[in-house]
N, C-alpha and C positions, 0 to 999 in steps of 0.2 A: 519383335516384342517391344511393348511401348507403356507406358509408364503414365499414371496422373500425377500431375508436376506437385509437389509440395504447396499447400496455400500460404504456408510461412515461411518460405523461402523469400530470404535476404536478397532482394533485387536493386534496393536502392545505391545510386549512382553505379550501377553494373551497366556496360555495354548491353542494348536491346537489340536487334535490328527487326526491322520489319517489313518484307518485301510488301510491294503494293500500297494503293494507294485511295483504293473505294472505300465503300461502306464497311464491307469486312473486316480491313486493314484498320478501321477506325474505331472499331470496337475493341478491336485487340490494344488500340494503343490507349483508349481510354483505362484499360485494364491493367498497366503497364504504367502508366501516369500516377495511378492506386498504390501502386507500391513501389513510388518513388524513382523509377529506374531512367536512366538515360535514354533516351529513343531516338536511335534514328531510321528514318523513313525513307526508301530506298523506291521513288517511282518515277516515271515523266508526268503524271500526273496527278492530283491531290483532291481531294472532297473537299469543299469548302469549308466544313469544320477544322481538317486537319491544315488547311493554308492559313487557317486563322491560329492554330495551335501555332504551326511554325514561325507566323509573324510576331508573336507572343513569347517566343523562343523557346517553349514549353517542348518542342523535339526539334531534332536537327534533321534538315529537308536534303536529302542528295536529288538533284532532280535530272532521272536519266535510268536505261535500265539497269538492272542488276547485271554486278560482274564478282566475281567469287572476291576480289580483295576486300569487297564489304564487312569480308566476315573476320576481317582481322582486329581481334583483340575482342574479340563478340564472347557473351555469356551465354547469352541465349537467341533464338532466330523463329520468328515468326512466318512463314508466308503466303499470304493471302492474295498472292498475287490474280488477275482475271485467266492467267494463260497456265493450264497443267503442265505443258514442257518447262516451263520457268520454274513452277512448281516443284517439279522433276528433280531438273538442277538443282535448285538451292538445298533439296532433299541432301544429294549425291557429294556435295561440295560439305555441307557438315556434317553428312557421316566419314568421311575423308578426313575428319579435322578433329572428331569428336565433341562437335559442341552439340547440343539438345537442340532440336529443331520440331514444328511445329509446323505440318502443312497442311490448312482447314479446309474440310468435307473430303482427306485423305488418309485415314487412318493408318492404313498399310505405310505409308510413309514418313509418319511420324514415330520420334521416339519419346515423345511423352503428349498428354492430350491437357486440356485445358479445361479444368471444373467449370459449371457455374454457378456465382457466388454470392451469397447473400448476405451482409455485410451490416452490421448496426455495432457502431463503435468497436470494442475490442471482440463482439460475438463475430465468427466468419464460419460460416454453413456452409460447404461445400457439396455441389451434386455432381456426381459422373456417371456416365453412360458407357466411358472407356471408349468415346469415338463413334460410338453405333450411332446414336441418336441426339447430338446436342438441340434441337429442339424441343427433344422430351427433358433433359435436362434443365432447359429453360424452363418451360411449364411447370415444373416439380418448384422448382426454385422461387418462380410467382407466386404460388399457392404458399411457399413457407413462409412468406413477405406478409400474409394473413396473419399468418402464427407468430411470428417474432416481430413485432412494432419497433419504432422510435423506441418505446421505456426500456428494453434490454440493453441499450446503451447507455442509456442511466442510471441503471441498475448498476450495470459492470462496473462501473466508475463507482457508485456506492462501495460497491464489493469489495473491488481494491484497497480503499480506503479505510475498510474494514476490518480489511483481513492485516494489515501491514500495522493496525492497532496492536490487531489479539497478538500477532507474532511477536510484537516488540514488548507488549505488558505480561501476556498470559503464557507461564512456562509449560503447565499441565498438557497434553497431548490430547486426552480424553475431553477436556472443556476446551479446548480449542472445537473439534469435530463437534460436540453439542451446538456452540458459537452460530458455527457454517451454516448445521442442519435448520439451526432454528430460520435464522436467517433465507437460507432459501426454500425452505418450507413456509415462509411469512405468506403475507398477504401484500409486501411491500411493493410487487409488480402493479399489484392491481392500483394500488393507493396512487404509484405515479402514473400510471394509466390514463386516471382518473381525476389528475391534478390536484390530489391532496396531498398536498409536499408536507405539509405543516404535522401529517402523521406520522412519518417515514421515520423522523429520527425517533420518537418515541419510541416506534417499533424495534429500532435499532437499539435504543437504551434498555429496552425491556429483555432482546437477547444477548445482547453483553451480561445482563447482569445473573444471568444462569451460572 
């Protein structure tokens, strides 16, 4: 039984590890960088992006194969390794240990699986396939990148700002929820869309004052 990992889980400065050290491995640690988490990288060999992350000090480089001590003090474990046996182990060693582990294009062997995620400031859209098919995940995911633009992360940040108004001025519970409605029922996406910032607050003044 295996699980899709929470997309708001609190990774920052948590132990990552990440066996391997290709293209795979580098996908995962870009994903892993996103939410702040400590990485280390556990291969004899490294993709040039990620020799360049390491040079950068951006993850810590073991350079050599995996051996189960890796996983001491670890939160979570990646393995992307080229080899299924290594795959295998790193499976066998943190169900041994209880920590969540993750071994890609192996479902049966992982205890949680990896959404893909589509991201514009505080929005995060998560797609799962539960393992079957992450490249159908991916594609679903490209296609919502049509749907949700750069302005959703402008907006949000409006929102915020918005909302942390009405809570703090407006007591009423029912003009609060009128507040919201109007608001994201506006036209306010479209205007920043469209780079007419210059209407947005008006729009903003106009539903405040419901």
């Amino acid at each position: 039984m295996y699980h899709s990992f929470p997309v708001n889980l609190n990774l920052r400065d948590r132990k990552c590890v990440v066996v391997g050290g290709g293209r795979v491995a580098e996908r995962k640690v870009r994903s892993l960088l996103q939410c702040g988490a400590e990485i280390w990288v556990v291969s004899p060999e490294l993709t040039g992006e990620l020799e360049k992350l390491a040079e950068e000090g951006a993850i810590n480089f073991v350079n050599r194969h995996y051996t189960a001590g890796d996983l001491d003090g670890c939160f979570l474990v990646i393995s992307a390794a080229d080899d299924r046996e290594v795959n295998s182990g790193v499976a066998d060693d943190c169900f041994a240990r209880n920590i969540p582990v993750n071994v890609v294009d192996d479902p049966a062997r992982c205890s949680f699986t990896v959404p893909s995620i589509l991201r514009r400031g505080s929005l995060c859209v998560a797609v799962s396939t539960e393992g079957k098919s992450p490249l159908l995940a991916k594609k679903i995911r490209e296609e919502l990148e049509s749907l949700f633009g750069p302005e959703y992360a402008e907006f949000l940040e409006l929102m915020g700002d918005v909302r942390s108004r009405v809570i703090r001025y407006i007591a009423d519970a029912e003009t609060r929820r009128r507040i919201f409605e109007c608001l994201i029922n506006s036209d306010i996406l479209e205007l920043i869309r469209s780079g007419k910032k210059e209407l947005v607050e008006e729009k903003v003044t106009r539903c405040m004052s419901l």
